[in-house]
C-alpha positions in Angstrom: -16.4 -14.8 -0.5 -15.0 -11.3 1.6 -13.6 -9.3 -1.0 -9.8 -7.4 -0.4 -8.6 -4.4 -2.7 -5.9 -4.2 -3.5 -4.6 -0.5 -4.3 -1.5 -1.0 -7.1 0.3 2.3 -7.9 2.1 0.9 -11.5 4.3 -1.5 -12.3 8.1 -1.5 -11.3 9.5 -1.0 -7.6 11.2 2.1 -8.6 8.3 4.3 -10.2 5.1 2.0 -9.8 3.9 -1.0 -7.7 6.6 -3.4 -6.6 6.0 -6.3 -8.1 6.8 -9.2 -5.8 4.8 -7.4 -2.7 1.8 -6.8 -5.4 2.2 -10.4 -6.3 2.6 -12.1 -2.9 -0.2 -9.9 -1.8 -2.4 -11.5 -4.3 -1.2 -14.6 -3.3 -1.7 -14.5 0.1 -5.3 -13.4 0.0 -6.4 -16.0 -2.6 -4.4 -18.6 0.3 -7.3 -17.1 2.6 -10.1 -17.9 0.4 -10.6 -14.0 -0.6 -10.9 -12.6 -3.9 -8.5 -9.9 -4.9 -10.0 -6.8 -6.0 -7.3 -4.8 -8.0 -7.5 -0.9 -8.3 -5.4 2.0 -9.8 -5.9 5.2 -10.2 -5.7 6.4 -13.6 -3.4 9.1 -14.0 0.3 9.6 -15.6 3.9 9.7 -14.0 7.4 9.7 -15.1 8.7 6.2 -16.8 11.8 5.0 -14.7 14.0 2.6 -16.7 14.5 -0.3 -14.0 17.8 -0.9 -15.5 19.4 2.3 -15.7 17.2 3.6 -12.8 17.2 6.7 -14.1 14.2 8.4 -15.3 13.4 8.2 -19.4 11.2 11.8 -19.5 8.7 9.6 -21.0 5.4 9.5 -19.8 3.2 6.3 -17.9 -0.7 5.7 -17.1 -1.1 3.8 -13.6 -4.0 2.0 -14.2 -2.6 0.9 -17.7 0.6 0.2 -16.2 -1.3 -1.6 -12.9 -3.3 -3.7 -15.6 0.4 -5.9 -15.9 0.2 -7.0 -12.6 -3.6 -7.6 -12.2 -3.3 -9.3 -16.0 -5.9 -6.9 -16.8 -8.7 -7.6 -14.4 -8.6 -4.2 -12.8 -10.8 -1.2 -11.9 -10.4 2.7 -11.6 -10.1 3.4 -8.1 -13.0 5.9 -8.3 -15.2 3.3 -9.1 -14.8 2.0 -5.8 -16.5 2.4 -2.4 -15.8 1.3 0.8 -19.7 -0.7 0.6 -18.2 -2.6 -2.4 -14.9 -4.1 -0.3 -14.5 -6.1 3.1 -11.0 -4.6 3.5 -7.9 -3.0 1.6 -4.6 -3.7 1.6 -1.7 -1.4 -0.4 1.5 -3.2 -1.9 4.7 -1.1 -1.8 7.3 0.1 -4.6 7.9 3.6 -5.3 4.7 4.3 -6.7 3.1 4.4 -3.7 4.9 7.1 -2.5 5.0 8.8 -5.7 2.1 8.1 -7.9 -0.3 7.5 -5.1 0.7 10.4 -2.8 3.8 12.4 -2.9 5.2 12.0 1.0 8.2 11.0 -1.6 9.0 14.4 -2.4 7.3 16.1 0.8 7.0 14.0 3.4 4.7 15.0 6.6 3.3 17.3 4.0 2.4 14.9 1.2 -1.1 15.5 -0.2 -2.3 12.2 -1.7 -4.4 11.5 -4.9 -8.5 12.0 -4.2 -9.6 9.3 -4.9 -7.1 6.9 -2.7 -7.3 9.1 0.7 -11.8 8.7 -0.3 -11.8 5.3 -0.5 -9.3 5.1 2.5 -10.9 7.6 4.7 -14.4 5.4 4.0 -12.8 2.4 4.8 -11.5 3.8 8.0 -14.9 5.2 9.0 -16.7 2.1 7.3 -14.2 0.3 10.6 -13.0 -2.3 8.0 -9.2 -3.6 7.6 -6.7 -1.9 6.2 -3.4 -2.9 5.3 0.1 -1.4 4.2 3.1 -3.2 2.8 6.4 -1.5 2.8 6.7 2.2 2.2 2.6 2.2 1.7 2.3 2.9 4.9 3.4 6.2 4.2 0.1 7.0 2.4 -1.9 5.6 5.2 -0.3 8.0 8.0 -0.4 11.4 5.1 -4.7 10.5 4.7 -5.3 9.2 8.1 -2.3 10.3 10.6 -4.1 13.7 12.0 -7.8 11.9 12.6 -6.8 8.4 13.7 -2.8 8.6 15.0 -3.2 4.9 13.9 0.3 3.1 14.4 2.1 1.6 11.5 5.9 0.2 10.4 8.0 0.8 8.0 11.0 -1.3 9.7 13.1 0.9 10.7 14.5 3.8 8.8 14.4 6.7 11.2 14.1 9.5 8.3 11.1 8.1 7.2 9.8 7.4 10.5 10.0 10.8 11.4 7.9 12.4 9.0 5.7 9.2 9.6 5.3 11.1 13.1 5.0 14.3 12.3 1.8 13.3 10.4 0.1 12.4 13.6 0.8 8.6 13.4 2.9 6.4 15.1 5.8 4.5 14.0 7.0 1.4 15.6 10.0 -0.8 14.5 9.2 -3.9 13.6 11.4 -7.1 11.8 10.8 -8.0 7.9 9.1 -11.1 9.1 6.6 -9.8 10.9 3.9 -6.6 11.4 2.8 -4.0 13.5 -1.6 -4.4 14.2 -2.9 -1.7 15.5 -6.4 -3.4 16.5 -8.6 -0.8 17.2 -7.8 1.6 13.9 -7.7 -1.8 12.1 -4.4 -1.3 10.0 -2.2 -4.0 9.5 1.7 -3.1 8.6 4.5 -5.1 7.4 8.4 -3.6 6.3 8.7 -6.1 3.3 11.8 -4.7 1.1 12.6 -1.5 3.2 14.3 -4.4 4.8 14.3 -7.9 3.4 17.2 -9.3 1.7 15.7 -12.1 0.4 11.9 -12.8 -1.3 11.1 -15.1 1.5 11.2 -12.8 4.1 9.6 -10.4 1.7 6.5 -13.6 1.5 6.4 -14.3 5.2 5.6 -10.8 6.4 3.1 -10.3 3.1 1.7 -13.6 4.5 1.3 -12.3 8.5 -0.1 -8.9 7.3 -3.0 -10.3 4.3 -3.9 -12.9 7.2 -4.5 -10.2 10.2 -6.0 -8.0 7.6 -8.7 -11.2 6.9 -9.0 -11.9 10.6 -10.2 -8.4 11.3 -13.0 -8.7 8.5 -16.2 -8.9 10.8 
């Protein structure tokens, strides 16, 4: 059975993993026949109250909070090699460009967390599939954007596209229901809720992106 990380940033769209794309994501890659392989890094970041959406001043682990989604069957990130993994594949939320890289604050700029731009970077060398849901991409153009100018989506929002670019990648526009494959970096992207309205669309892109990632899987 191929074997698909999946890299989860927390728990909550607004400072952690969103948890319908972390979900679906699951979903679609048990659909293939693949096991999920869920990973965090374990670190802290500021608690957002999801129904205030202002932040608390209290304090969160990823990896603790990440344990939620994967009902506890999770692993440190740094735990993890590229050897151990037939591809990858990042949910959005906030967390992912907050916890897992900080393009939210800094965009072209970001620097992201060691141990996710490793495993990435040996993935990418490794020539296995990688995939990016949402604003995730984001974290695949700051670690791999100046080596591989690997195109990726995040729908359309043109202030995010633009630092996307100045990174060294390439953005393209692409609907909710569908992805942006970039076949010879291997990457696989999909907008999810930077533009879906509705869960469905949100399931039918997660759907197209897990399958091309599993189709690239040599």
């Amino acid at each position: 059975m191929k074997k698909i990380g999946v890299v989860l940033s927390g728990c909550g769209v607004r400072d952690g993993s969103e948890i319908h794309e972390a979900v679906l994501t699951l979903l679609a890659i048990d659909q293939c026949g693949a096991e999920a392989v869920c990973m965090a890094p374990d670190i802290e970041f500021p608690e957002t109250d999801h129904l205030t959406m202002q932040e608390t001043g209290a304090k969160r682990n990823v990896l603790v909070e990440s344990a939620r989604i994967a009902r506890g069957n999770i692993r440190n990130i740094k735990e993890i090699k590229a050897a151990d993994l037939d591809a990858i594949v990042l949910p959005g939320g906030f967390g992912a460009a907050k916890n897992l890289c900080d393009f939210a604050m800094k965009g072209a700029a970001a620097s992201v967390n060691s141990e996710v731009a490793r495993l990435l970077k040996e993935m990418a060398a490794a020539k296995k599939p990688i995939g990016a849901i949402c604003i995730a991409p984001v974290v695949i153009a700051a670690v791999l954007g100046k080596e591989l100018a690997p195109t990726v989506t995040i729908g359309n929002d043109a202030a995010t596209a633009a630092e996307i670019e100045k990174t060294g990648a390439v953005h393209q526009e692409c609907p909710v229901t569908s992805v942006i494959v970039d076949c010879d970096k291997m990457i696989v992207t999909t907008p999810a809720y930077m533009l879906a309205n509705r869960i469905s669309q949100v399931y039918e892109g997660i759907g197209k992106c897990v399958k091309d990632v599993y189709s690239l899987i040599s």
